[in-house]
PyMOL Python script that loads the backbone (N, CA, C, O; Angstrom):
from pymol import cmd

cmd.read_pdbstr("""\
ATOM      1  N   UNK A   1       0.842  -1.170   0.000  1.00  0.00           N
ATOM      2  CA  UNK A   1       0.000   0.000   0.000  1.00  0.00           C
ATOM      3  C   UNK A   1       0.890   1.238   0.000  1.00  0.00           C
ATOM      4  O   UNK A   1       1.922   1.440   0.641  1.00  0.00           O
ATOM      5  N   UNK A   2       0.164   2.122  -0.986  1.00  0.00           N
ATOM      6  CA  UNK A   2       0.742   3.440  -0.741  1.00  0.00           C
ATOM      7  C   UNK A   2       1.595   4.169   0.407  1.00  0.00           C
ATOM      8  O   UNK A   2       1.330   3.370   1.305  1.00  0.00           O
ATOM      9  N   UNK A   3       2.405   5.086   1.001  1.00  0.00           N
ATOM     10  CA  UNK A   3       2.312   5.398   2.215  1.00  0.00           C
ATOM     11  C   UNK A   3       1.974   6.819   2.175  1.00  0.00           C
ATOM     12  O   UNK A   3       2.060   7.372   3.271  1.00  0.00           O
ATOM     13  N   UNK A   4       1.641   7.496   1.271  1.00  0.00           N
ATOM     14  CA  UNK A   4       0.640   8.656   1.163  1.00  0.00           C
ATOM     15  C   UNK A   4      -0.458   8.298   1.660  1.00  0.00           C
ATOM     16  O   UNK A   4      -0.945   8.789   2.678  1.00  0.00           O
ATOM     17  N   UNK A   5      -1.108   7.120   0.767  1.00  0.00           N
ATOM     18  CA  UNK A   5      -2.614   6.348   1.226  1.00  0.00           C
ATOM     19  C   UNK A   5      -2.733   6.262   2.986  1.00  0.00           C
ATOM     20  O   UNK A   5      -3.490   6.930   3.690  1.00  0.00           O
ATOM     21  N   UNK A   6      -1.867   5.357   3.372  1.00  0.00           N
ATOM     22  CA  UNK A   6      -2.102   5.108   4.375  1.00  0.00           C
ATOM     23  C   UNK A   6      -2.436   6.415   5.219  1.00  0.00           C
ATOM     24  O   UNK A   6      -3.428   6.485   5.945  1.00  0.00           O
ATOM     25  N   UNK A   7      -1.370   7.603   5.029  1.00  0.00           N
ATOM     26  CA  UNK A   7      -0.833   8.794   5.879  1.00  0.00           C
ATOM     27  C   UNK A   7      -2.580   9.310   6.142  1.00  0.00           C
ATOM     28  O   UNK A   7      -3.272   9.550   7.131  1.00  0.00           O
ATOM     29  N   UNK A   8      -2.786   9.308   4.626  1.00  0.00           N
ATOM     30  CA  UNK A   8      -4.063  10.672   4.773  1.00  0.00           C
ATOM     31  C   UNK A   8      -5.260   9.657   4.972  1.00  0.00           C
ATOM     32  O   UNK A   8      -6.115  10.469   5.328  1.00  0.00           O
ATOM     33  N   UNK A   9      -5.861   8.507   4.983  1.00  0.00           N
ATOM     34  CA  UNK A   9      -6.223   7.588   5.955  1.00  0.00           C
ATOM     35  C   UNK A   9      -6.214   7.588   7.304  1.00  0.00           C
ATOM     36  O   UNK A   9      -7.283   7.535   7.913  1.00  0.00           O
ATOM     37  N   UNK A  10      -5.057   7.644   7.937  1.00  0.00           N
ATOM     38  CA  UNK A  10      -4.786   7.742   9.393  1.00  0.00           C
ATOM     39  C   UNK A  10      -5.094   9.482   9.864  1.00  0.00           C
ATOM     40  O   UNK A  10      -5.296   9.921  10.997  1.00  0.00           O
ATOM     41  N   UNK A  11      -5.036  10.290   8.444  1.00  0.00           N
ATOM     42  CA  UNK A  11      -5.217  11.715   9.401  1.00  0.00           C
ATOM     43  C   UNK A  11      -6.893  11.636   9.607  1.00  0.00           C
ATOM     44  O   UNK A  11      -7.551  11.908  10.611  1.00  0.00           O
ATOM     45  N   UNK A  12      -7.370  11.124   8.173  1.00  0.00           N
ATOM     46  CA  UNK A  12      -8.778  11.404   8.258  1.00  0.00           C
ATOM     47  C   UNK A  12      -9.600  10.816   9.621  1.00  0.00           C
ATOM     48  O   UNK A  12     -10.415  11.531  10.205  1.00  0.00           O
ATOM     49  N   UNK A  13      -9.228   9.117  10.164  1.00  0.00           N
ATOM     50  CA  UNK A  13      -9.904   9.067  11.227  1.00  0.00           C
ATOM     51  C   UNK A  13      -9.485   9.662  12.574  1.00  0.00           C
ATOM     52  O   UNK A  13     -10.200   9.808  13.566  1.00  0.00           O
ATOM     53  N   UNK A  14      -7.772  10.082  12.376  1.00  0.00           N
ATOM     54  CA  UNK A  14      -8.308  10.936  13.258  1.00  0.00           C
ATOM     55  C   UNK A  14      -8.920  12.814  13.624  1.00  0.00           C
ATOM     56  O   UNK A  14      -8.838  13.637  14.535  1.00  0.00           O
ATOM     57  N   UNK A  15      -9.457  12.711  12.377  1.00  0.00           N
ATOM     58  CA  UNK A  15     -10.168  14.089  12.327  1.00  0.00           C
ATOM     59  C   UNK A  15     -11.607  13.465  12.534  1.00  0.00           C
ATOM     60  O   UNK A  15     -12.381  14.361  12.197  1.00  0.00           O
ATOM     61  N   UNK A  16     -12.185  12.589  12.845  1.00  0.00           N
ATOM     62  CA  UNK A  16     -13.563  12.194  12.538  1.00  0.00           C
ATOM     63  C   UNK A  16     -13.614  11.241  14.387  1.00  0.00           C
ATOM     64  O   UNK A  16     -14.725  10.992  14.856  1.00  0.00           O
ATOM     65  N   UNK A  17     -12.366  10.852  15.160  1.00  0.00           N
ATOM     66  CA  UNK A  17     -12.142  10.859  15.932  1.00  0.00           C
ATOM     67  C   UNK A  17     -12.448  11.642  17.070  1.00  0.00           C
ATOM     68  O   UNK A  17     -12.705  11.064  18.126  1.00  0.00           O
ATOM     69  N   UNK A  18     -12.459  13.377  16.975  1.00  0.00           N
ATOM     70  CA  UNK A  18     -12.479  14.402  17.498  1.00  0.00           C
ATOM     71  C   UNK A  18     -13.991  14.710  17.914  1.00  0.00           C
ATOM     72  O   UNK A  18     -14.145  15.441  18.893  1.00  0.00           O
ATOM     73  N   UNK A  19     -15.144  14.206  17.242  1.00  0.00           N
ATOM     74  CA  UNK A  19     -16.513  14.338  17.851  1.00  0.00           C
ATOM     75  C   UNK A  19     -16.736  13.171  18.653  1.00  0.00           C
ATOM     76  O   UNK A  19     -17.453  13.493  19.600  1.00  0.00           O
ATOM     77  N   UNK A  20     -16.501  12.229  18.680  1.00  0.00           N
ATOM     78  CA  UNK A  20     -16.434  11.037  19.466  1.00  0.00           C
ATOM     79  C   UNK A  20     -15.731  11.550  20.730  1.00  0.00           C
ATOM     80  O   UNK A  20     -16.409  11.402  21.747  1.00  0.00           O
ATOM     81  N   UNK A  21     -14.609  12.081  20.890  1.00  0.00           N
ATOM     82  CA  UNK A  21     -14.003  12.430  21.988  1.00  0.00           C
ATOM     83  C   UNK A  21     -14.607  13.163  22.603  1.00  0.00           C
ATOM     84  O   UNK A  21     -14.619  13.041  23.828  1.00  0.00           O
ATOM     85  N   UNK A  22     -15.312  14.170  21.975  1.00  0.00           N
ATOM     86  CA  UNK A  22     -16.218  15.622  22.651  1.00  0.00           C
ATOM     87  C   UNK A  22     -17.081  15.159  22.825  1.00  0.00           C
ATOM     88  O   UNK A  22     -17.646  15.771  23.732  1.00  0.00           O
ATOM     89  N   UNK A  23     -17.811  14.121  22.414  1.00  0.00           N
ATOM     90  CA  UNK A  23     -19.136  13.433  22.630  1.00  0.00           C
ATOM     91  C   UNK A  23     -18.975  12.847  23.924  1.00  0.00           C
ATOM     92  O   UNK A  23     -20.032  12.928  24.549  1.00  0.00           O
ATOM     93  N   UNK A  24     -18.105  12.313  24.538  1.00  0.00           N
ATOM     94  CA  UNK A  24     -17.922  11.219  25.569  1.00  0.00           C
ATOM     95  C   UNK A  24     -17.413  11.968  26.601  1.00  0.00           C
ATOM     96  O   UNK A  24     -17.507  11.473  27.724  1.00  0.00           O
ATOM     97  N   UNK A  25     -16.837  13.167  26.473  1.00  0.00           N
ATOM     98  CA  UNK A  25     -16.393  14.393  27.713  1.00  0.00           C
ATOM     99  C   UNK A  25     -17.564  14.864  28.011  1.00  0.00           C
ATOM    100  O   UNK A  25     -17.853  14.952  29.204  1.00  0.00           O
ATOM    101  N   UNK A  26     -18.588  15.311  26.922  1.00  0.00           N
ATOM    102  CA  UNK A  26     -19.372  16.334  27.514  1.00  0.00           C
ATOM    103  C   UNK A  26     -20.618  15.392  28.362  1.00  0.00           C
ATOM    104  O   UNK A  26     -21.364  15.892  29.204  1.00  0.00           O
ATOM    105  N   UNK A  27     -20.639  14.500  28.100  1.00  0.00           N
ATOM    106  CA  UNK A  27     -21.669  13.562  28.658  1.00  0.00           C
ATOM    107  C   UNK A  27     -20.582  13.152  29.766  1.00  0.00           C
ATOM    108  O   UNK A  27     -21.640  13.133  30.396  1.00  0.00           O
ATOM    109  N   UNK A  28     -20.054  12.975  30.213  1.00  0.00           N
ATOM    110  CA  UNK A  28     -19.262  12.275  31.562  1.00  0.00           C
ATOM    111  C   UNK A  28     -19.065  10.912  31.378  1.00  0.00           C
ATOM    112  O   UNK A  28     -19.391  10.125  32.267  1.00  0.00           O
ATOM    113  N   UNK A  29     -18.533  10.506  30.248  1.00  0.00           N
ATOM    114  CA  UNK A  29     -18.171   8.920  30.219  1.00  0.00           C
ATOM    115  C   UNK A  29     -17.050   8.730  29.479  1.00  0.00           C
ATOM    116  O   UNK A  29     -16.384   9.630  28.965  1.00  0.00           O
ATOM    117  N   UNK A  30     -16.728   6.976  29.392  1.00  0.00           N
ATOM    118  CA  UNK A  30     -15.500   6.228  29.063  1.00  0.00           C
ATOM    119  C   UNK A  30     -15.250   7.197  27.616  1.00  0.00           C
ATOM    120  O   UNK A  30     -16.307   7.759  27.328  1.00  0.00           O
ATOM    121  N   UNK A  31     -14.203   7.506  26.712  1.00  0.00           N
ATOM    122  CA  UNK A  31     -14.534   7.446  25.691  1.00  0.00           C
ATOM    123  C   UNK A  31     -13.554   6.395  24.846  1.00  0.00           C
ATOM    124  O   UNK A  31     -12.412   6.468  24.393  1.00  0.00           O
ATOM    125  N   UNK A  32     -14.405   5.566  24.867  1.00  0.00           N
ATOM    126  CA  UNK A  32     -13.774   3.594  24.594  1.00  0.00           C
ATOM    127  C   UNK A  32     -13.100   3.984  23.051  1.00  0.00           C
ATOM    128  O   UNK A  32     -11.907   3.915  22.756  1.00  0.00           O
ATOM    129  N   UNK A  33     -14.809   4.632  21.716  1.00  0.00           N
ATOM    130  CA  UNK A  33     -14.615   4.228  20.720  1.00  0.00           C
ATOM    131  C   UNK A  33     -13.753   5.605  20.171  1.00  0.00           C
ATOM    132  O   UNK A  33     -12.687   5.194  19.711  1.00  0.00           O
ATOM    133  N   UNK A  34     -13.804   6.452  20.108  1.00  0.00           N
ATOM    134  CA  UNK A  34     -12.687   7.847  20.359  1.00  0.00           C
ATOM    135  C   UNK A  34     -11.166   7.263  20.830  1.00  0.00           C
ATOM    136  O   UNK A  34     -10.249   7.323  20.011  1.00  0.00           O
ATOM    137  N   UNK A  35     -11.036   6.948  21.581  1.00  0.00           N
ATOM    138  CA  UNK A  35      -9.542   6.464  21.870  1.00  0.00           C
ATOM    139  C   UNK A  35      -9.102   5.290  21.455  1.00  0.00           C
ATOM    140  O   UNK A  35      -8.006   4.819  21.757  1.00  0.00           O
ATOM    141  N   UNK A  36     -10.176   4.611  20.541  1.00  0.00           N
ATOM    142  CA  UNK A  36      -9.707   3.231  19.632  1.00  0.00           C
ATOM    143  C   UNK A  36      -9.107   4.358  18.499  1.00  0.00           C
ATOM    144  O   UNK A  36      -7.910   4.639  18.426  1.00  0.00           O
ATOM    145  N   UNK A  37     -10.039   4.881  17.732  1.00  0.00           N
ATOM    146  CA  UNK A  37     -10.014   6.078  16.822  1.00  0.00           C
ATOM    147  C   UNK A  37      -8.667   6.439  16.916  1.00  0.00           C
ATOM    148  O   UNK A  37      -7.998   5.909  16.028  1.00  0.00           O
ATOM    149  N   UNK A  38      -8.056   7.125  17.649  1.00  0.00           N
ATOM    150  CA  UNK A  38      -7.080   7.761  18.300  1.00  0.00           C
ATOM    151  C   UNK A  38      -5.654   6.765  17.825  1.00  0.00           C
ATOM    152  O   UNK A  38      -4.673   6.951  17.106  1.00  0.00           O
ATOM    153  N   UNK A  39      -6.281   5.411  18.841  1.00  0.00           N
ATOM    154  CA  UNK A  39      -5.034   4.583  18.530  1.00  0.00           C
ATOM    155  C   UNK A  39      -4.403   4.175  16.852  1.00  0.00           C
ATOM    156  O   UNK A  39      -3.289   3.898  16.406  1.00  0.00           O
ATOM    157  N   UNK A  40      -5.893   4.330  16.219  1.00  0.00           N
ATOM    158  CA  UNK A  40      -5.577   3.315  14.887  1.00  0.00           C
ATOM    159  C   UNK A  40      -5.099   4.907  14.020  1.00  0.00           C
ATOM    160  O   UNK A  40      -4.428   4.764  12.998  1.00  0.00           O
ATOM    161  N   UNK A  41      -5.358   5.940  14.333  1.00  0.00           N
ATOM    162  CA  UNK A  41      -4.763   6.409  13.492  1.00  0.00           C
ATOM    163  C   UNK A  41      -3.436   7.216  13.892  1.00  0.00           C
ATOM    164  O   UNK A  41      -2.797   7.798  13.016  1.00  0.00           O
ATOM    165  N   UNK A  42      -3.137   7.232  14.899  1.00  0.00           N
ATOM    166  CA  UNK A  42      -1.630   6.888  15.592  1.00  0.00           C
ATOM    167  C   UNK A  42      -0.957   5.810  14.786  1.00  0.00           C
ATOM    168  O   UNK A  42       0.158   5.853  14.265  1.00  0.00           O
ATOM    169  N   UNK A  43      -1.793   4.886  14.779  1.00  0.00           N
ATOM    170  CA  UNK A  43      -0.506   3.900  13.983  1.00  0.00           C
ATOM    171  C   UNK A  43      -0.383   3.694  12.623  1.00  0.00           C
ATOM    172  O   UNK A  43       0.556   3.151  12.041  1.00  0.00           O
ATOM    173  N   UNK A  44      -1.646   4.278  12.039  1.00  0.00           N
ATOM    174  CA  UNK A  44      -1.246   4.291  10.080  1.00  0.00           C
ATOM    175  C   UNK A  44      -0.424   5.216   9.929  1.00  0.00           C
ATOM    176  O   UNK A  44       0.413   5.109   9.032  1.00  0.00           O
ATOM    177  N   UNK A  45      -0.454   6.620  10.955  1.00  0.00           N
ATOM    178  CA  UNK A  45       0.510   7.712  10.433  1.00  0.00           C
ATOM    179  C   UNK A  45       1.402   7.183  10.935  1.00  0.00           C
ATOM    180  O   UNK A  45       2.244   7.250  10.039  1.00  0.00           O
ATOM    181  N   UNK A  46       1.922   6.616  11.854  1.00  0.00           N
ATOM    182  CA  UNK A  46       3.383   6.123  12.126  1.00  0.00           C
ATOM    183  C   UNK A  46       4.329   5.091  11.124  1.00  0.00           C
ATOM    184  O   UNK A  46       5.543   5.085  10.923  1.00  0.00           O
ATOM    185  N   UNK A  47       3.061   4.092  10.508  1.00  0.00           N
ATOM    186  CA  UNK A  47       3.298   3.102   9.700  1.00  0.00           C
ATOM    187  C   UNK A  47       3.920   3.796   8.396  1.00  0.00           C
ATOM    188  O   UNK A  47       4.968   3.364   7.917  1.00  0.00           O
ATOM    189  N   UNK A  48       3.264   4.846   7.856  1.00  0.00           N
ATOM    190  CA  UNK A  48       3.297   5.874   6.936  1.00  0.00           C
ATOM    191  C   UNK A  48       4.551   6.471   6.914  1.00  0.00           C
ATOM    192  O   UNK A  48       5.270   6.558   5.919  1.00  0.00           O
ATOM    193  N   UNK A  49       4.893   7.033   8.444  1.00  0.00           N
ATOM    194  CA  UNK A  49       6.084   8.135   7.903  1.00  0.00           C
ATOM    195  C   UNK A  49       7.575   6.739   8.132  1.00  0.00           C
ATOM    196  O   UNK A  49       8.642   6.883   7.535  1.00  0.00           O
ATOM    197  N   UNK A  50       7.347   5.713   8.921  1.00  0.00           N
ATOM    198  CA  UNK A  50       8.720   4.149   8.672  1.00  0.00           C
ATOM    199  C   UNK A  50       8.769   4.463   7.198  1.00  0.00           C
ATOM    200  O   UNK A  50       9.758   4.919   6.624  1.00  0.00           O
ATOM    201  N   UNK A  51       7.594   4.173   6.629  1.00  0.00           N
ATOM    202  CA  UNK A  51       7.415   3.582   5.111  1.00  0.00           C
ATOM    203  C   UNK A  51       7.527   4.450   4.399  1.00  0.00           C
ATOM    204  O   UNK A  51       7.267   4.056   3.262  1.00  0.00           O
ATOM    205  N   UNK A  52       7.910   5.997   4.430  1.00  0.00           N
ATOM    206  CA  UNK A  52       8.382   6.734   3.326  1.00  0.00           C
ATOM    207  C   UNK A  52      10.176   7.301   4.059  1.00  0.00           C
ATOM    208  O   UNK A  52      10.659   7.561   5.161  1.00  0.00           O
ATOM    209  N   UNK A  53      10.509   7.262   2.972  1.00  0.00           N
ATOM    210  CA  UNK A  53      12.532   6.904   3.174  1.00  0.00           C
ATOM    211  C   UNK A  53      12.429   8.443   3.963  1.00  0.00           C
ATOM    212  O   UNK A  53      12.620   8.384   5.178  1.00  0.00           O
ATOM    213  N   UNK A  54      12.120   9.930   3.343  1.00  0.00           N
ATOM    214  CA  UNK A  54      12.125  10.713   3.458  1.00  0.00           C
ATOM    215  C   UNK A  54      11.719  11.421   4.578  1.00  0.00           C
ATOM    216  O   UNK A  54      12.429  12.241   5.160  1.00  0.00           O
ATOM    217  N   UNK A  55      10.437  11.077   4.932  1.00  0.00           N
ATOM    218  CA  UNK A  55       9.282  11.239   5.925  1.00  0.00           C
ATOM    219  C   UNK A  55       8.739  12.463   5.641  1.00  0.00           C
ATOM    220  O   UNK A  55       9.385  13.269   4.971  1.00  0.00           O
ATOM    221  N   UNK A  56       8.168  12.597   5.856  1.00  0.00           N
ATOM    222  CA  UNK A  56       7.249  14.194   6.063  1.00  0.00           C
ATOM    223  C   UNK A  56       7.469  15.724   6.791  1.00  0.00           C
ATOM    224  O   UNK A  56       8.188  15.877   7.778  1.00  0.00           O
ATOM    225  N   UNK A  57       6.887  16.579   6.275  1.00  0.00           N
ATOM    226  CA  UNK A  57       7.213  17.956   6.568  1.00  0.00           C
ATOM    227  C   UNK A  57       5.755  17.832   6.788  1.00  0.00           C
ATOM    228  O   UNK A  57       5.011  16.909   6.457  1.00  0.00           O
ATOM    229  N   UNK A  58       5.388  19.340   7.637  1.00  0.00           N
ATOM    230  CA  UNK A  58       4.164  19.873   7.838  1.00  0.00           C
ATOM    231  C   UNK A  58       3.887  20.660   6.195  1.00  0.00           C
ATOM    232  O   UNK A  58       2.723  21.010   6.005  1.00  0.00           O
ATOM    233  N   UNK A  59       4.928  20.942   5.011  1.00  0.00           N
ATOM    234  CA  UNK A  59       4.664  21.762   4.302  1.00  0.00           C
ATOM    235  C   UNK A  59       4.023  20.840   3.272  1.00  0.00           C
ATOM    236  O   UNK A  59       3.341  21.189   2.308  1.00  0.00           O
ATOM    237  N   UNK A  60       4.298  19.819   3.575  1.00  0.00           N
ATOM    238  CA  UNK A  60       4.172  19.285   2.396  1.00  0.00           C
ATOM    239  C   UNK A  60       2.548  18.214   2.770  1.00  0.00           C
ATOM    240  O   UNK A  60       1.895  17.570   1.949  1.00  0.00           O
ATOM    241  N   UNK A  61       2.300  18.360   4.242  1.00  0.00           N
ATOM    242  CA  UNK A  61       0.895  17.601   4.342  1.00  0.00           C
ATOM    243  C   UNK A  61      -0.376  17.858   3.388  1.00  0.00           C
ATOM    244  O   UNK A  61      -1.289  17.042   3.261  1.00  0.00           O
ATOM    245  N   UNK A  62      -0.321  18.936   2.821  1.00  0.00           N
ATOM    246  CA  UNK A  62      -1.471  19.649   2.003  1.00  0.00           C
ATOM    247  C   UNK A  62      -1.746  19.032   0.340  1.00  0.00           C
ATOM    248  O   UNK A  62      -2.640  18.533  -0.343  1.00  0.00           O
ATOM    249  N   UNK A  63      -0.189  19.495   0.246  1.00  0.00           N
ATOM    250  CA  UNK A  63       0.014  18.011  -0.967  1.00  0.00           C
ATOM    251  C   UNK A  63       0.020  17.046  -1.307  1.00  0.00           C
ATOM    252  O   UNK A  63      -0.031  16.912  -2.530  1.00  0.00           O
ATOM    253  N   UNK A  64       0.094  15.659  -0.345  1.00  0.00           N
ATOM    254  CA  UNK A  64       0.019  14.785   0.229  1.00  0.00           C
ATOM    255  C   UNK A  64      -1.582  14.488  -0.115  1.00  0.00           C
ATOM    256  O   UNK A  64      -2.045  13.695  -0.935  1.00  0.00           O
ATOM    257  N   UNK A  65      -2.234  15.351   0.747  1.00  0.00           N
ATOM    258  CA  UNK A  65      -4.033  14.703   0.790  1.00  0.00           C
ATOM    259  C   UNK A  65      -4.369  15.405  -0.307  1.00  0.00           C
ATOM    260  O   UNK A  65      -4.589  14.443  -1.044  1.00  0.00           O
ATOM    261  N   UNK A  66      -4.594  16.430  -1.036  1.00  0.00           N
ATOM    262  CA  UNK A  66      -5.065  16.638  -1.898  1.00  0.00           C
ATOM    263  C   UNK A  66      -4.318  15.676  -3.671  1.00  0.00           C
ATOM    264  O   UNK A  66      -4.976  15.351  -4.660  1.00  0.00           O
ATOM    265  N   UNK A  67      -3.532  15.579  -3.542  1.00  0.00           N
ATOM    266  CA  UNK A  67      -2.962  14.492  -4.023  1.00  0.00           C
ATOM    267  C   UNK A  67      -3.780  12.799  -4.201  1.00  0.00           C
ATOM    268  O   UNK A  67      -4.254  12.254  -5.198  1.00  0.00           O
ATOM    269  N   UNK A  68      -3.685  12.399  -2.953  1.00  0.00           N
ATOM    270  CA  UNK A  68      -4.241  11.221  -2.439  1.00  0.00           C
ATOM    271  C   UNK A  68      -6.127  11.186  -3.106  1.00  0.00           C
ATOM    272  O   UNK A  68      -6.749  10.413  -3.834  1.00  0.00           O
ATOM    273  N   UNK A  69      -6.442  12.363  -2.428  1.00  0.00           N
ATOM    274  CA  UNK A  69      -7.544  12.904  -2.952  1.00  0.00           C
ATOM    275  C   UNK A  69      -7.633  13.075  -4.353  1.00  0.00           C
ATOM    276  O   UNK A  69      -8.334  12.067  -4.447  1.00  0.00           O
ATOM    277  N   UNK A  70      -7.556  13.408  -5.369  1.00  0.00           N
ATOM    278  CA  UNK A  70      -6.929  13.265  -6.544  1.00  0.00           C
ATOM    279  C   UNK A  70      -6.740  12.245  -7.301  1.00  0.00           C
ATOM    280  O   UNK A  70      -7.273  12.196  -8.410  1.00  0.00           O
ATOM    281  N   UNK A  71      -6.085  11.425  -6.916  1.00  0.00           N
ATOM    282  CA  UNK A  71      -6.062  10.032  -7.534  1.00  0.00           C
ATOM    283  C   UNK A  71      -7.359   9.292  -7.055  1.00  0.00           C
ATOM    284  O   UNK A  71      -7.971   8.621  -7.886  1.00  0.00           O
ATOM    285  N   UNK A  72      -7.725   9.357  -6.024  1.00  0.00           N
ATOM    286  CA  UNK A  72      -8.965   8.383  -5.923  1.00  0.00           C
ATOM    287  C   UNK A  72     -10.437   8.919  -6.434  1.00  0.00           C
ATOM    288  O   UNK A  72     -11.415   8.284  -6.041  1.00  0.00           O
ATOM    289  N   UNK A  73     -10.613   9.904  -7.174  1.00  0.00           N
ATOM    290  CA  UNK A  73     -11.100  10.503  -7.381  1.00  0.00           C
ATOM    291  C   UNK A  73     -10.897  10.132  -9.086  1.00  0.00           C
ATOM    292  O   UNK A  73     -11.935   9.793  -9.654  1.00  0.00           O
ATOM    293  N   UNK A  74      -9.723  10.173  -9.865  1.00  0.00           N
ATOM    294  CA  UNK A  74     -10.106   9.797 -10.815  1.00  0.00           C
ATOM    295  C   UNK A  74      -9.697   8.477 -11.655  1.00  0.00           C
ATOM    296  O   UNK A  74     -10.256   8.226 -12.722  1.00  0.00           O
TER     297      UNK A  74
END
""", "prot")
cmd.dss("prot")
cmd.show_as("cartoon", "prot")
cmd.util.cbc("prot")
cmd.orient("prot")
């Protein structure tokens, strides 16, 4: 697999992660499925930046997903 793919994969759940977390604070409970969230995309982006020789810049994250985005798209 890609390791762009994977990267912007692992950012997306954990951007979709972030209401799950606020969901489970503001109510006063565990937040079980938020910090699964959390974990799995902790580890595609980690898997991601082993698996590219170079690794990543913050400048270049934009390019990366819209990129990624891009190809799956056409």
């Amino acid at each position: 697999m890609d390791p762009d793919l994977i990267l912007v994969i692992g950012m997306v759940i954990g951007v979709l992660s972030i209401p799950s977390l606020l969901g489970a604070y503001s109510e006063s409970r565990t937040p079980r499925a938020g910090a699964i969230m959390v974990m799995i995309a902790a580890g595609l982006i980690s898997v991601a930046i082993m698996q590219n020789p170079g690794g990543y810049t913050f400048g270049e994250l934009p390019d990366v997903f819209f990129n990624v985005v891009a190809r799956v798209l056409n």
